[in-house]
C-alpha positions in Angstrom: 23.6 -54.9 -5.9 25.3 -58.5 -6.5 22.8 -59.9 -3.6 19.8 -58.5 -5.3 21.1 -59.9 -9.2 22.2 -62.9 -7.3 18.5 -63.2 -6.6 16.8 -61.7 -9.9 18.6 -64.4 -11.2 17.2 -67.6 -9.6 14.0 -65.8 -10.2 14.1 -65.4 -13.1 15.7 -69.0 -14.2 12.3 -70.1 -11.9 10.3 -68.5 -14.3 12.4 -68.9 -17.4 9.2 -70.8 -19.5 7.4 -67.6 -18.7 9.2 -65.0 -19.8 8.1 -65.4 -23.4 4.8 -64.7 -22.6 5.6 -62.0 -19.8 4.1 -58.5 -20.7 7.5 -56.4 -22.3 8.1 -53.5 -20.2 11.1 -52.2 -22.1 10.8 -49.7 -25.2 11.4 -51.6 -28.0 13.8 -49.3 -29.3 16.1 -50.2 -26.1 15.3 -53.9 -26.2 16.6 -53.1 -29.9 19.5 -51.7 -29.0 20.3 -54.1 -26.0 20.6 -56.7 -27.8 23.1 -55.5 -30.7 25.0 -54.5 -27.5 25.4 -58.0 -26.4 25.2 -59.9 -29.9 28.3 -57.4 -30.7 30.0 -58.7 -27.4 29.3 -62.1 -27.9 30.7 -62.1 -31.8 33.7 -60.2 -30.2 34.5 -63.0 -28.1 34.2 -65.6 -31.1 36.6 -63.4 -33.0 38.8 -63.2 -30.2 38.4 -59.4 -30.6 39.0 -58.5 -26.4 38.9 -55.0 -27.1 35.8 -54.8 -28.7 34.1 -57.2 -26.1 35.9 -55.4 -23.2 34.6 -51.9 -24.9 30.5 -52.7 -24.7 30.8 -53.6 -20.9 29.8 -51.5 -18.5 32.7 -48.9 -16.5 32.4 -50.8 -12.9 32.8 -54.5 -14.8 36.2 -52.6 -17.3 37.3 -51.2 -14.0 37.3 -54.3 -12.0 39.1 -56.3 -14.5 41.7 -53.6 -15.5 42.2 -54.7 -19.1 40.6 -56.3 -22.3 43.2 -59.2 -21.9 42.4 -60.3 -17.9 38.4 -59.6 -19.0 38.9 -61.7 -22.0 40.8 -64.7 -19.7 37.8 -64.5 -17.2 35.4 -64.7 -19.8 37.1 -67.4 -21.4 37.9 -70.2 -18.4 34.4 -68.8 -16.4 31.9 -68.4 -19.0 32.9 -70.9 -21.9 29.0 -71.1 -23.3 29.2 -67.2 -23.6 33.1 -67.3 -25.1 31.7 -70.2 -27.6 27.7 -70.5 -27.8 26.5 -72.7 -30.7 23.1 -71.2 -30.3 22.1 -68.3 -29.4 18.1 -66.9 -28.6 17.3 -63.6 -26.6 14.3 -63.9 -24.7 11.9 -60.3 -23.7 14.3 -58.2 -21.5 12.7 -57.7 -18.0 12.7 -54.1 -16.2 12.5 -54.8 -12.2 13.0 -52.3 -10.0 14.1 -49.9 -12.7 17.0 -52.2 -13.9 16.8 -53.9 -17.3 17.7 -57.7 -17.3 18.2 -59.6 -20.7 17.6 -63.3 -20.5 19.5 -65.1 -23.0 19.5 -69.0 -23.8 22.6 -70.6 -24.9 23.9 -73.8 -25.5 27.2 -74.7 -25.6 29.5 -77.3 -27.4 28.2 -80.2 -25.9 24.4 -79.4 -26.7 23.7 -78.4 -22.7 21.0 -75.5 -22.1 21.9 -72.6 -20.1 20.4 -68.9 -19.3 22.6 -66.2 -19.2 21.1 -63.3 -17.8 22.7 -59.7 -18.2 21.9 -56.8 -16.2 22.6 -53.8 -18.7 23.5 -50.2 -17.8 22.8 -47.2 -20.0 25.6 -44.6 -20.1 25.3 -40.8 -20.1 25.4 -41.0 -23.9 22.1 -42.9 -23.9 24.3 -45.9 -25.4 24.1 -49.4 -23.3 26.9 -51.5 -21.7 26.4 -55.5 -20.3 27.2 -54.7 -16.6 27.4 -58.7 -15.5 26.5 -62.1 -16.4 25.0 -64.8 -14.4 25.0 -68.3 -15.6 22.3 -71.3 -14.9 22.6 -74.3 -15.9 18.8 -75.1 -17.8 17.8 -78.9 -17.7 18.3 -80.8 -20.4 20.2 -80.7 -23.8 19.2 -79.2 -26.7 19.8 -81.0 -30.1 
């Protein structure tokens, strides 16, 4: 599973200028609902709210990290653009091989691009959870 995100990923940061125009695949009521999911998370971490990030990710990522605080920590030396974006712009989420990916573009504090891309799980309850993020650095800065 990490292998074949691993290589979504540089796909899909290949293709990144594309994705705009790719045809949308996802119902718009989960593209919708996608991205309050990870909107929600990403104003959690600005608030410093690890609870409330740590609650809208999926059950593998909550059980591999054990608690809000050590997701929070990761989240926070690992991922500073998603801990701190200064922009923020969702991109068409992407359905390959029956798993939803939502590119996002950032940028962070210092004005550099990056693509976060999150694979997102929906629960039993129909709800969604983030289940990952990979980073990519994007060329250039944005002003």
């Amino acid at each position: 599973m990490v292998r074949l995100i691993r290589s979504l990923f540089a796909f899909l940061l290949g293709i990144a200028p594309l994705l705009a125009t790719a045809q949308n695949l996802v119902a718009p009521e989960d593209a919708r609902a996608i991205r309050e999911v990870i909107e929600a998370q990403i104003d959690a971490f600005r608030r410093d709210d690890a609870a409330r990030a740590f609650s809208l990710a999926a059950p593998g990522i909550r059980k591999t990290f054990g608690s809000a605080e050590n997701f929070m920590e990761m989240v926070r030396s690992s991922y500073a653009v998603v801990y701190r974006p200064q922009s923020v712009a969702f991109e068409a989420p992407v359905l390959i091989d029956g798993e939803i990916l939502q590119p996002v573009r950032m940028t962070d504090v210092e004005g550099r691009a990056w693509l976060a891309i999150y694979p997102m799980q929906r629960q039993a309850d129909g709800s969604w959870r983030t289940n990952g993020c990979q980073l990519g650095r994007l060329a250039g800065v944005q002003v």
